[in-house]
KOLTOR-615636 format. One line per field, with one value per residue (C-alpha): residue number from 1; residue in three letters; x, y, z. Coordinates in steps of 0.5 Angstrom, whole numbers, padded with zeros to 4 digits, always signed. Layout:
# residues N
i (NUM,...)
aa (ALA,...)
east (X,...)
north (Y,...)
up (Z,...)
//
This chain:
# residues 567
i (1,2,3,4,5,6,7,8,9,10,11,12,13,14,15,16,17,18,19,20,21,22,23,24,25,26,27,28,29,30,31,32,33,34,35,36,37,38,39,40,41,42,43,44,45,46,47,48,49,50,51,52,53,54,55,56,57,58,59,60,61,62,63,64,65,66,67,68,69,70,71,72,73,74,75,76,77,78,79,80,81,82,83,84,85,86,87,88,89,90,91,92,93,94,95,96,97,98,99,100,101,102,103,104,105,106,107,108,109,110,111,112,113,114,115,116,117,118,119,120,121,122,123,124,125,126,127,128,129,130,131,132,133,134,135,136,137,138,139,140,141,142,143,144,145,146,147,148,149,150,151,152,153,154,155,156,157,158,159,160,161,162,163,164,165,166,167,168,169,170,171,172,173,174,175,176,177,178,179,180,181,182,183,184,185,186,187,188,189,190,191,192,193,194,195,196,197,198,199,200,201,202,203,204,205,206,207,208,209,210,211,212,213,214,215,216,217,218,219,220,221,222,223,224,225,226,227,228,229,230,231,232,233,234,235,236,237,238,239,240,241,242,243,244,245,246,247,248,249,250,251,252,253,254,255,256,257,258,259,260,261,262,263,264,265,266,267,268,269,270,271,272,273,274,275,276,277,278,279,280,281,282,283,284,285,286,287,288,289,290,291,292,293,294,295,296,297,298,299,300,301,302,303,304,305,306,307,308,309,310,311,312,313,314,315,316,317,318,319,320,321,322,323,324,325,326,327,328,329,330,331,332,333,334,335,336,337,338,339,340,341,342,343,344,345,346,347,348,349,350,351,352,353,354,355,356,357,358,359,360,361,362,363,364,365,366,367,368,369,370,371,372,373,374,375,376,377,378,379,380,381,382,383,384,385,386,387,388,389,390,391,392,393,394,395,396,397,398,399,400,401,402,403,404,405,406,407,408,409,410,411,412,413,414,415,416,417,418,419,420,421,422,423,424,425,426,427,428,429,430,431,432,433,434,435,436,437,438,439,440,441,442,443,444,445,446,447,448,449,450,451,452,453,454,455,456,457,458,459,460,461,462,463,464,465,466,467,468,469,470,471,472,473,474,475,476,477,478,479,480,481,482,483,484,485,486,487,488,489,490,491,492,493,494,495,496,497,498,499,500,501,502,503,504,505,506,507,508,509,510,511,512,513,514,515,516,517,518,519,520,521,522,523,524,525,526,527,528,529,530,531,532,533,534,535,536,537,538,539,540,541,542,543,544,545,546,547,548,549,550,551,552,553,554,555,556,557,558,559,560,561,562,563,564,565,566,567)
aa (UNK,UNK,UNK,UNK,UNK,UNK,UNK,UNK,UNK,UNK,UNK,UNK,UNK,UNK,UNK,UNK,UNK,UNK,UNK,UNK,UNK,UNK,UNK,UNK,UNK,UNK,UNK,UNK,UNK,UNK,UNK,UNK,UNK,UNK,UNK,UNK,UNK,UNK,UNK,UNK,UNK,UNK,UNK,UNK,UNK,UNK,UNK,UNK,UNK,UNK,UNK,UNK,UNK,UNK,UNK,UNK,UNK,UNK,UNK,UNK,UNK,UNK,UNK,UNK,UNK,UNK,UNK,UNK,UNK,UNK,UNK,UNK,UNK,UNK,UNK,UNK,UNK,UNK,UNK,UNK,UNK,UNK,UNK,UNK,UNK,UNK,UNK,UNK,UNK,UNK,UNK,UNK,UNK,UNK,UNK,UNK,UNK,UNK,UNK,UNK,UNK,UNK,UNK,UNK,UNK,UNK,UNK,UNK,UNK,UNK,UNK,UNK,UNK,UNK,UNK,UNK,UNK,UNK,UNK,UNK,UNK,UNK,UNK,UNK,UNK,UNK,UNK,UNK,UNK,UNK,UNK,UNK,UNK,UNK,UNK,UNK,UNK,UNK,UNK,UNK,UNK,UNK,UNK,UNK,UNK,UNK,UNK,UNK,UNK,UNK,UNK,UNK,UNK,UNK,UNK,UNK,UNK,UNK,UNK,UNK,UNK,UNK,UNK,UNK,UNK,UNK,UNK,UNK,UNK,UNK,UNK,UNK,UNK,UNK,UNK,UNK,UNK,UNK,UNK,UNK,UNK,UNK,UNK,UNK,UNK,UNK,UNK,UNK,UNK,UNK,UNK,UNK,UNK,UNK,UNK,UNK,UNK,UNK,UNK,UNK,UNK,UNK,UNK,UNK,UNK,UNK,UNK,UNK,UNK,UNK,UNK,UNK,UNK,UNK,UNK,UNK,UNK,UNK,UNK,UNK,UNK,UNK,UNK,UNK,UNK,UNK,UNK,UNK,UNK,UNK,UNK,UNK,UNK,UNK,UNK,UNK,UNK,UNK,UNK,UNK,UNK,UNK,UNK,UNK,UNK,UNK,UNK,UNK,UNK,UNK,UNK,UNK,UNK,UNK,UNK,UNK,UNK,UNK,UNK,UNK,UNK,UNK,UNK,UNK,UNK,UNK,UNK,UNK,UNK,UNK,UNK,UNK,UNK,UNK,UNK,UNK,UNK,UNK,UNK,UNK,UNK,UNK,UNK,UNK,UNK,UNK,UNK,UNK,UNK,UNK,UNK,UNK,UNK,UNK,UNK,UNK,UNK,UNK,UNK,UNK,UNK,UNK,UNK,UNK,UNK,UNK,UNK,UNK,UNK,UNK,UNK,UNK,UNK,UNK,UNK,UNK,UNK,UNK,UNK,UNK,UNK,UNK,UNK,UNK,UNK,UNK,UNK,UNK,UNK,UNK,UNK,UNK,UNK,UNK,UNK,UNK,UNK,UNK,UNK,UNK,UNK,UNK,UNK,UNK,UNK,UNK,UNK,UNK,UNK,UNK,UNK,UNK,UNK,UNK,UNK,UNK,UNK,UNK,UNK,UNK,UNK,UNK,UNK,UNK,UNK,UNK,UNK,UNK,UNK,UNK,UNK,UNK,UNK,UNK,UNK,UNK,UNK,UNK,UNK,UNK,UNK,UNK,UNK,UNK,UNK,UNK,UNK,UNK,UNK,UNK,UNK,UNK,UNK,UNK,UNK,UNK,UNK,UNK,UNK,UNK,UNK,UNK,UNK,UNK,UNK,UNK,UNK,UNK,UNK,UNK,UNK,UNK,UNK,UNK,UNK,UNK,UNK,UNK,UNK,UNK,UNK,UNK,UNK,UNK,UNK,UNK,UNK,UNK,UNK,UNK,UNK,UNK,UNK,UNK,UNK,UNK,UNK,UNK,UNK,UNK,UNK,UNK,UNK,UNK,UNK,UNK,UNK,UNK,UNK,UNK,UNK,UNK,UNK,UNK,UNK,UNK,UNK,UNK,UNK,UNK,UNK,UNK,UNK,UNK,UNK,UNK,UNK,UNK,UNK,UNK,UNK,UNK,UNK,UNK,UNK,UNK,UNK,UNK,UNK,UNK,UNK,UNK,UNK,UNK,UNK,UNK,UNK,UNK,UNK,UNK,UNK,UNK,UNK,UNK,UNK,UNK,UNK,UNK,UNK,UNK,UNK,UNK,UNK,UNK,UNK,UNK,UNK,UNK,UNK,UNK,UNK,UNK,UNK,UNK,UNK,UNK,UNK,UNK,UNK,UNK,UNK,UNK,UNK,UNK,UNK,UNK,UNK,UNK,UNK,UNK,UNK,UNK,UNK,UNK,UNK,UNK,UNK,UNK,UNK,UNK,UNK,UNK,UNK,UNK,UNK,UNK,UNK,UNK,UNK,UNK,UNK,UNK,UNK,UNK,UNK,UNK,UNK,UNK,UNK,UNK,UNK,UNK,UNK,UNK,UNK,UNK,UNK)
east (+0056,+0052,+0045,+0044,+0038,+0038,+0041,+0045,+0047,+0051,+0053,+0056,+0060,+0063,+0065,+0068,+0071,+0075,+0075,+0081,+0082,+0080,+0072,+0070,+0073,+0071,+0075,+0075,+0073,+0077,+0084,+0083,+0085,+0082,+0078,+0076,+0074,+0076,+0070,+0071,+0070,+0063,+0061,+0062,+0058,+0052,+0052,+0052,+0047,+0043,+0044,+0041,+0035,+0033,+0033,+0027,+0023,+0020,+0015,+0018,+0017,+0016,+0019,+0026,+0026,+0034,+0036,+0043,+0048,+0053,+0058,+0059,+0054,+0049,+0051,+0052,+0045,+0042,+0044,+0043,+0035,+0034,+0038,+0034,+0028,+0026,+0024,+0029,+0026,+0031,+0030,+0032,+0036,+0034,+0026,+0022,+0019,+0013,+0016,+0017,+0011,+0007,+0013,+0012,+0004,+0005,+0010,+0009,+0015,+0017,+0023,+0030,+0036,+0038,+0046,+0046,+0041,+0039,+0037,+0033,+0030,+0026,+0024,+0022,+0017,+0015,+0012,+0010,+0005,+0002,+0002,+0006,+0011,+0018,+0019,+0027,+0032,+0039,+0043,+0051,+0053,+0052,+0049,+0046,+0039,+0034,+0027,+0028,+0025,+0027,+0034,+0041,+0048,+0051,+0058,+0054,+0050,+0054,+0055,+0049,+0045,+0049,+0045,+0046,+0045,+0041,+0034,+0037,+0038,+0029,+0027,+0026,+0028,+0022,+0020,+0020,+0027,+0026,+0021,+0023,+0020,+0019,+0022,+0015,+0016,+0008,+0006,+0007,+0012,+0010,+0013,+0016,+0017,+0023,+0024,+0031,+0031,+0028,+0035,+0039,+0037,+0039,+0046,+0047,+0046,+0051,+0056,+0056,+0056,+0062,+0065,+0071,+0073,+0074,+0080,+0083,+0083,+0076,+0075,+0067,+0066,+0059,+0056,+0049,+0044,+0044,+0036,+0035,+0034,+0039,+0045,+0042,+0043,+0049,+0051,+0050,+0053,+0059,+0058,+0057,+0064,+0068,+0070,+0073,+0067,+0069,+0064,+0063,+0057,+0056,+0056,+0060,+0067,+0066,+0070,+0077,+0073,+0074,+0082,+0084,+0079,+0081,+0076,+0075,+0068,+0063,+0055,+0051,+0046,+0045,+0046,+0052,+0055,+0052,+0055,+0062,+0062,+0060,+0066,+0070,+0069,+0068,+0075,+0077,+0075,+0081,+0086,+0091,+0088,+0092,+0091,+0082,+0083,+0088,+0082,+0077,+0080,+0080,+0072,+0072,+0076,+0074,+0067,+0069,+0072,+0066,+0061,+0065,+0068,+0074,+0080,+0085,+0093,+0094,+0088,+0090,+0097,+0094,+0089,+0094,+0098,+0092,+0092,+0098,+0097,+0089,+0085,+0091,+0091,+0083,+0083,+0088,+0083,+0078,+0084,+0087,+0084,+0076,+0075,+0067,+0062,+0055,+0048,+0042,+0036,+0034,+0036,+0043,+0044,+0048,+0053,+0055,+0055,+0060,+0064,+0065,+0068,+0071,+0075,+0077,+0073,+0067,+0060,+0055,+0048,+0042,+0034,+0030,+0025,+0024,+0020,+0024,+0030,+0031,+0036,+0032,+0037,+0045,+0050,+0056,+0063,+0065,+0061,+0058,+0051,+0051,+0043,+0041,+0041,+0044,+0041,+0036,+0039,+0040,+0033,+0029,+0024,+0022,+0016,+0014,+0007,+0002,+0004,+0011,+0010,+0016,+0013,+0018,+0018,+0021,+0024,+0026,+0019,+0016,+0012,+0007,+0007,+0006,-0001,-0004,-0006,-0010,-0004,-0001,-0005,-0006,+0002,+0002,-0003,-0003,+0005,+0007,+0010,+0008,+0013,+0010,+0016,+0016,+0021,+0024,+0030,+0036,+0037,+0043,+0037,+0039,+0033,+0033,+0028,+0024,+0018,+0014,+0007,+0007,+0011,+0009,+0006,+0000,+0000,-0006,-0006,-0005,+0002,+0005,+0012,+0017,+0020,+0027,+0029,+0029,+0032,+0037,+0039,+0039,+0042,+0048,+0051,+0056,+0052,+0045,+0045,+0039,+0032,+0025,+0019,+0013,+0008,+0001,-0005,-0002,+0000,+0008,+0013,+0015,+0022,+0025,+0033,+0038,+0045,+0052,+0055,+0061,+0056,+0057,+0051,+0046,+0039,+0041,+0047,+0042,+0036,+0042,+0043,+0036,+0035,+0040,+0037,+0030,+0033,+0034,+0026,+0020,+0015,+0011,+0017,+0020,+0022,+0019,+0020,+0024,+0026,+0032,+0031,+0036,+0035,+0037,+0032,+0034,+0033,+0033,+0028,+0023,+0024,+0028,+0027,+0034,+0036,+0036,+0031,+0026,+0019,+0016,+0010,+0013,+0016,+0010,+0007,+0012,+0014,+0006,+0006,+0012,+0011,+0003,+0007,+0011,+0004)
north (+0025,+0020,+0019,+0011,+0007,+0003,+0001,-0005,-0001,+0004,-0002,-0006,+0000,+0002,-0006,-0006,+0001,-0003,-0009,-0011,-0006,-0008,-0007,-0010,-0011,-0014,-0015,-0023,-0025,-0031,-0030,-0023,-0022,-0017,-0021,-0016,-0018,-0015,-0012,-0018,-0023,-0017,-0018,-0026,-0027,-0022,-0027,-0033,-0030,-0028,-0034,-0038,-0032,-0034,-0041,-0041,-0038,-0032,-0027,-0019,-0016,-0022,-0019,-0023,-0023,-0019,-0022,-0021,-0017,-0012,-0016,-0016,-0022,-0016,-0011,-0018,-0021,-0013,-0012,-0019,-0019,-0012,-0015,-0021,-0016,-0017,-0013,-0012,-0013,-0012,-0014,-0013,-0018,-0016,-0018,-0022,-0027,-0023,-0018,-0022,-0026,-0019,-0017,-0024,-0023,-0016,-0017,-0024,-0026,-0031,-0033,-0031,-0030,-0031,-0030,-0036,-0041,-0037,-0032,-0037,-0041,-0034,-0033,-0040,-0040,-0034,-0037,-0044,-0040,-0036,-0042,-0038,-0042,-0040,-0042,-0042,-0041,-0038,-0038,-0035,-0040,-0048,-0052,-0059,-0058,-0064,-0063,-0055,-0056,-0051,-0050,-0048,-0045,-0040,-0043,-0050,-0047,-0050,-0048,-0051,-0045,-0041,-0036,-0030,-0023,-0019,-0017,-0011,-0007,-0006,-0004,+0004,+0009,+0009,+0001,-0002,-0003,-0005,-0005,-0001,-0003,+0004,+0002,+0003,+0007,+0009,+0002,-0004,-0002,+0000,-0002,+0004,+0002,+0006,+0006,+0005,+0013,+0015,+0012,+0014,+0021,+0021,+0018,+0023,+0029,+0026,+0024,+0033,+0034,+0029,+0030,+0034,+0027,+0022,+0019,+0013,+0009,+0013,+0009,+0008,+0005,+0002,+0000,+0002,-0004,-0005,-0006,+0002,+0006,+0011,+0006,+0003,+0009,+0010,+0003,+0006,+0012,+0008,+0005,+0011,+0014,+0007,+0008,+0002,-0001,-0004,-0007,-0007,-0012,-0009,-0002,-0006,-0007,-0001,+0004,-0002,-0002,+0006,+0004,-0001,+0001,+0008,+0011,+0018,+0017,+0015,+0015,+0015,+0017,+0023,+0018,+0016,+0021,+0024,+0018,+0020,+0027,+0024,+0019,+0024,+0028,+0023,+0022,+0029,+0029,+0024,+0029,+0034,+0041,+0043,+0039,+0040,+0047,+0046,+0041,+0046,+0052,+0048,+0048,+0055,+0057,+0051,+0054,+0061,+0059,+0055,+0060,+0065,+0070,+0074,+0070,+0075,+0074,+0071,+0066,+0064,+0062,+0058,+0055,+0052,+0050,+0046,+0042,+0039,+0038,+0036,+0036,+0031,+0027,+0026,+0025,+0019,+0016,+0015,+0012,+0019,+0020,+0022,+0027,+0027,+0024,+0024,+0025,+0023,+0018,+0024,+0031,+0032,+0037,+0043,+0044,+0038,+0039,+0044,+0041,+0036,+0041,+0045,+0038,+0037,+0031,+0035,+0033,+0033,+0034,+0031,+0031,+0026,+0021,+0014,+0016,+0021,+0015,+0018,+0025,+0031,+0036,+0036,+0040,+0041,+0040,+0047,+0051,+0047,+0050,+0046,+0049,+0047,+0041,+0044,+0046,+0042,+0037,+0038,+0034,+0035,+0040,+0042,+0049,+0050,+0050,+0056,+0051,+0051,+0044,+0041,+0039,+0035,+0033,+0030,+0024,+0021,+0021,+0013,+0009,+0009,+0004,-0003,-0005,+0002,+0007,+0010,+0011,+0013,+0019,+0022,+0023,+0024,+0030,+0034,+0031,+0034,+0029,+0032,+0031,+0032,+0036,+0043,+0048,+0055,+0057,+0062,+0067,+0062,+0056,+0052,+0048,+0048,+0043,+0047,+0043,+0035,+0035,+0029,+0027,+0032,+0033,+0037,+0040,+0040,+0049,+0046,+0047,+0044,+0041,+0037,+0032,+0031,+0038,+0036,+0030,+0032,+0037,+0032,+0027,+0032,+0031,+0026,+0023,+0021,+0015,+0017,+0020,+0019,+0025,+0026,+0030,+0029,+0033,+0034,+0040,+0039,+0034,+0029,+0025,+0017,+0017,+0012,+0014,+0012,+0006,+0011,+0015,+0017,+0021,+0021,+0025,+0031,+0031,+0030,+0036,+0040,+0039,+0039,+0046,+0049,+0045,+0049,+0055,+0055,+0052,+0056,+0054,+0050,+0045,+0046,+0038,+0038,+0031,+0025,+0018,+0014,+0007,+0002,-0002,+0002,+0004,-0002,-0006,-0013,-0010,-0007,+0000,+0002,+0002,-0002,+0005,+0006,+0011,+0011,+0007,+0012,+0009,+0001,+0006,+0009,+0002,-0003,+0004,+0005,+0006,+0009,+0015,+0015,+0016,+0022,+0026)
up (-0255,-0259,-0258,-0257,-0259,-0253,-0246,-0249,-0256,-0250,-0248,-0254,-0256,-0251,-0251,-0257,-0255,-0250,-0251,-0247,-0242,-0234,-0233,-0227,-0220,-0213,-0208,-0207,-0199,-0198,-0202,-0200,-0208,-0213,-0218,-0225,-0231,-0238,-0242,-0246,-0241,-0239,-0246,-0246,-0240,-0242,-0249,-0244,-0241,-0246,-0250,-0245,-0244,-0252,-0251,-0247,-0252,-0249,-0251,-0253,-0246,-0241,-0234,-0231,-0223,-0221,-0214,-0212,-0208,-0212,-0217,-0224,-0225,-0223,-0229,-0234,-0232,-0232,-0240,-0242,-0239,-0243,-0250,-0250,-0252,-0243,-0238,-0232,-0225,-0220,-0213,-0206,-0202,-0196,-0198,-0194,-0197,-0196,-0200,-0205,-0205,-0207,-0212,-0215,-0215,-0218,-0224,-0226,-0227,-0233,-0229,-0224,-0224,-0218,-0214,-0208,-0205,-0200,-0204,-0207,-0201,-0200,-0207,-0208,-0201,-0202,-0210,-0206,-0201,-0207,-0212,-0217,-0221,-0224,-0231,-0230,-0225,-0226,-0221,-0220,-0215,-0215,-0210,-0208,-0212,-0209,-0213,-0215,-0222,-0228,-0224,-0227,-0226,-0230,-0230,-0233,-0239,-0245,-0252,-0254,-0252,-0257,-0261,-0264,-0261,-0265,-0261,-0258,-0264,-0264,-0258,-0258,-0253,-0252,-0249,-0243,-0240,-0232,-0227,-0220,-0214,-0210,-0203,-0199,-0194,-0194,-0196,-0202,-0207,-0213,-0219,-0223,-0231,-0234,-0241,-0244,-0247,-0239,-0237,-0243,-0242,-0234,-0236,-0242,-0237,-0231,-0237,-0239,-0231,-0230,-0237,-0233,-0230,-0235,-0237,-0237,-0230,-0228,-0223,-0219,-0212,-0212,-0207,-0206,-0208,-0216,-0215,-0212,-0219,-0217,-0217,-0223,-0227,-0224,-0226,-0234,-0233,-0232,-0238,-0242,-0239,-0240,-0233,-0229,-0223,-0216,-0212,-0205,-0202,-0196,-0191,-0187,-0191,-0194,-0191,-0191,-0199,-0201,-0199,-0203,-0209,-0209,-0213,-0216,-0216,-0212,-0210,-0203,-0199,-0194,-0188,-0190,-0191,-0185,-0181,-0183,-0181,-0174,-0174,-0176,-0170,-0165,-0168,-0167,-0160,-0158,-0163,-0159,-0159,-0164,-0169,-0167,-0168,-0175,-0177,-0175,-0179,-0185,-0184,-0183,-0189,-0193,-0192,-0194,-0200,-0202,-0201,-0205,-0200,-0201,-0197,-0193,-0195,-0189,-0190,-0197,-0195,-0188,-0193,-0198,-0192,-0190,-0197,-0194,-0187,-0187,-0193,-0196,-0190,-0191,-0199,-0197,-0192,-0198,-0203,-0205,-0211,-0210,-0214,-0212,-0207,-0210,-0205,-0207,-0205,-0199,-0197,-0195,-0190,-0191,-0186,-0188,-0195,-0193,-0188,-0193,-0198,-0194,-0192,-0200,-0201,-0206,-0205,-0211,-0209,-0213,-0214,-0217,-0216,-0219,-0223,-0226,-0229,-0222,-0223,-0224,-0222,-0219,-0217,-0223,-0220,-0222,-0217,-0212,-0208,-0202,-0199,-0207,-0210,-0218,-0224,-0228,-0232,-0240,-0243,-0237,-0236,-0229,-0227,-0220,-0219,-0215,-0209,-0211,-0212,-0217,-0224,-0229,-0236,-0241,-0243,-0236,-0234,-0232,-0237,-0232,-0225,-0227,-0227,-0224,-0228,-0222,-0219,-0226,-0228,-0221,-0221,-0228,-0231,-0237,-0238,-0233,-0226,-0220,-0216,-0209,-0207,-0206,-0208,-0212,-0215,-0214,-0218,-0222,-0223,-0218,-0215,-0207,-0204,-0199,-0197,-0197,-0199,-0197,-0191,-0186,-0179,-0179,-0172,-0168,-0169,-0176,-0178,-0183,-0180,-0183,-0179,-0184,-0182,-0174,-0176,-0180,-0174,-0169,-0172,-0174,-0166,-0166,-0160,-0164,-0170,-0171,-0169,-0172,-0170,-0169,-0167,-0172,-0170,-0163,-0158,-0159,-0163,-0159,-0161,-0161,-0161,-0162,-0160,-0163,-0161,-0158,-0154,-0146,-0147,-0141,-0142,-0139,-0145,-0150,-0147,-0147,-0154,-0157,-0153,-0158,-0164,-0160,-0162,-0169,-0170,-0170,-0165,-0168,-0170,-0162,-0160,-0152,-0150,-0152,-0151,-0152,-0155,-0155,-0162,-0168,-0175,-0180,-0185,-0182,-0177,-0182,-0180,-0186,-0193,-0196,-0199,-0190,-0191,-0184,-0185,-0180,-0180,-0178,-0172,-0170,-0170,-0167,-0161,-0161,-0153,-0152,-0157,-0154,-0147,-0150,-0151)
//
């Protein structure tokens, strides 16, 4: 496999690789048509974009402001930034302004690229409460502009901006490619910078893991913001493995999405994942007994065959009748051609992982960080480990340290954070990135995350408790959305519980539950109280990270009284 200069070297030669075959695709909401681009009409967008970038005459590494929804626009922007000699800042949509007003204050962006006018209402309140001026505005979709200076539309730049494309072919695997903004769930952002090799790096190792599934019509789904570096990365490497990409905007029509766009692959968090395991058995529940306990052996046998165990005559013979009679039914629910789901952004947990392999739809689990490019390790499609999340990727370094703490090393690592060294070297020592993670190896090299350094309840008897384990546990009930723990210096470990919108659950269903769950924890880690909550964790709300990871502390803030009840 070559070894490529840059992010925009990987993409030009794929191009010309495949300059007339379909590249991108989005499903177009008012005609209910698919819409795809060839990757000549990518690249020429990439040239119309750049060629505007270049006549603004612009220093090497200047920051460009990224803010839009999933759409080729995104990737085409992404690429033109990067081979204009800039540095890529990719943003959330569902920033505030607030947000936005220390993202602006942080980077010092030279200008924006931006997909519609709401978007663009928010950022520019956000630069005039900070006084901060925009040198240029780049926005996807038109609109009536009234007294918005430095304003164009990308379907308006004429040939006149022409230029030749260039500038891309200096920059080094060692530059500055994008800054990441981490999504804060302990306090602001910070911005992580990536370089173009730290990248490539990560896109090299994914394409010897999924190297098995290239061909002609590979197909990805992509629907996990563009702006969050694990769907960034993925963004490149389907660059590297010339795959075709349709882009879904939104978790709600994601489901209906899968269906028409009928991916092979397709990249989520363990939230998704651990949703569509309770929807399929609430589904269950209003199945026939037979065809619960058909769906239950596929489980049982699935699992046996998972973990490696010896299947009797009898079984083997079961277990290809269930191909037929579950697991193609299942396969065809998600387009009929997933050959692989990828978790990442958080820890999935197991038995799910096994449920969703047992039931044929392959679930890879990964590690990494941010800071990391962000794959530190994955499992292979050819021996999946559920309890692990894989072997080290190639070019990646990792040792434990006496804690167990997980160190990397390697080309992936950050630059740095943006404007913070402190922050930088006390994350960064001796070469090597403290991860904050703890965790040991199998006798295969697999890597299991065992521990949090950081997100730990400390007990008032001095127990280090993690609450993503009793969460994990509680949410596996299809009666339970979701559940936020707590229990810092105190007694006990207390919970606030969100049920789905299908539950009938009354407490004493939910008490029942959590003594089983109390069964399997040790005592420090027993849930003894709980309480039902009505409004669910969410981005709007600002009690989820745009990656819907839970901001414990905005929770433990907004239901204060409440969780001061429980204790």
């Amino acid at each position: 496999m070559n070894k490529f200069q840059n992010l925009p070297d990987l993409f030009f030669t794929k191009a010309n690789l495949n300059s007339n075959k379909e590249h991108l695709l989005k499903l177009d909401n008012s005609s209910n048509q698919i819409k795809s681009l060839k990757w000549s009409d990518t690249t020429n967008l990439v040239y119309k974009i750049h060629s505007f970038l270049e006549n603004k005459k612009l220093s090497d590494f200047d920051r460009v402001l990224l803010v839009s929804e999933n759409r080729p626009e995104w990737m085409a922007s992404d690429i033109a930034i990067m081979s204009s000699k800039l540095v890529a800042v990719p943003n959330y949509i569902t920033y505030t302004s607030r947000d936005f007003e220390h993202i602006l204050n942080d980077s010092k962006p030279k200008g924006l690229i931006v997909s519609n006018k709401n978007l663009l209402d928010t950022i520019l309140t956000a630069s005039k409460k900070i006084n901060y001026e925009l040198g240029f505005i780049l926005c996807f979709e038109d609109f009536d502009n009234p007294n918005i200076p430095n304003l164009s539309f990308l379907n308006k730049i004429n040939s006149n901006y022409a230029s030749e494309l260039t500038k891309y072919k200096d920059i080094q695997r060692s530059d500055p490619a994008c800054i990441i903004y981490t999504s804060g769930t302990q306090g602001l952002p910070k911005g992580v910078v990536l370089s173009h090799g730290g990248i490539l790096s990560n896109c090299e190792g994914a394409y010897e893991l999924l190297e098995s599934l290239k061909s002609s019509d590979l197909t990805f789904l992509t629907w996990l913001p563009l702006s969050h570096s694990y769907e960034h990365v993925v963004q490149f490497v389907q660059i590297m493995m010339e795959a075709r990409v349709f882009y879904n905007k939104s978790i709600e029509t994601l489901l209906p999405t899968i269906k028409i766009a009928k991916p092979h692959i397709m990249t989520a968090v363990p939230r998704f994942y651990n949703n569509l395991f309770a929807k399929m058995q609430i589904g269950l529940k209003n199945q026939s007994n037979f065809k619960q306990s058909l769906f239950n052996k596929t489980i049982l046998l699935g699992t046996k065959k998972l973990h490696g165990q010896k299947l009797s005559i009898n079984e083997k013979i079961l277990n290809i009748l269930l191909d037929k009679l579950v697991r193609s039914k299942v396969k065809n629910n998600f387009g009929g051609r997933l050959e692989a789901f990828v978790s990442g952004g958080g820890p999935l947990d197991s038995r799910v992982g096994e449920a969703l392999n047992a039931l044929g739809l392959k679930t890879l689990q990964g590690y990494g960080l941010t800071e990391t490019s962000p794959v530190v390790s994955c499992n292979p499609l050819q021996k999946i480990k559920v309890e692990t999340v894989g072997p080290i990727f190639p070019g990646v370094e990792v040792k434990l340290a006496n804690d167990g703490e997980i160190l990397v090393r390697g080309e992936n690592l950050m630059i740095g954070y943006w404007n913070n060294i402190e922050a930088t070297n006390e994350t960064i020592k001796d070469g090597w990135l403290h991860t904050g993670d703890i965790g040991e190896f199998d006798n295969e090299g697999y890597l299991k995350i065992t521990d949090r350094k950081k997100d730990i309840i400390v007990s008032l008897g001095g127990d280090n408790i993690a609450p993503s384990k009793i969460e994990n546990l509680l949410t596996l009930s299809s009666d339970i959305e979701q559940a936020c723990v707590f229990g810092e210096q105190k007694n006990y470990i207390a919970a606030l519980i969100i049920l789905s919108t299908e539950s009938k659950a009354l407490n004493d269903d939910i008490q029942n539950y959590i003594n089983e769950i109390n069964s399997n924890l040790t005592q420090p880690e027993k849930i003894k109280k709980f309480q039902i909550i009505n409004e669910p964790f969410s981005i709007e709300n600002n009690l989820m990270t745009p990656t819907m990871k839970v901001r414990r502390h905005e929770v433990e803030k907004k239901y204060a009284e409440i969780i001061n009840q429980l204790f």
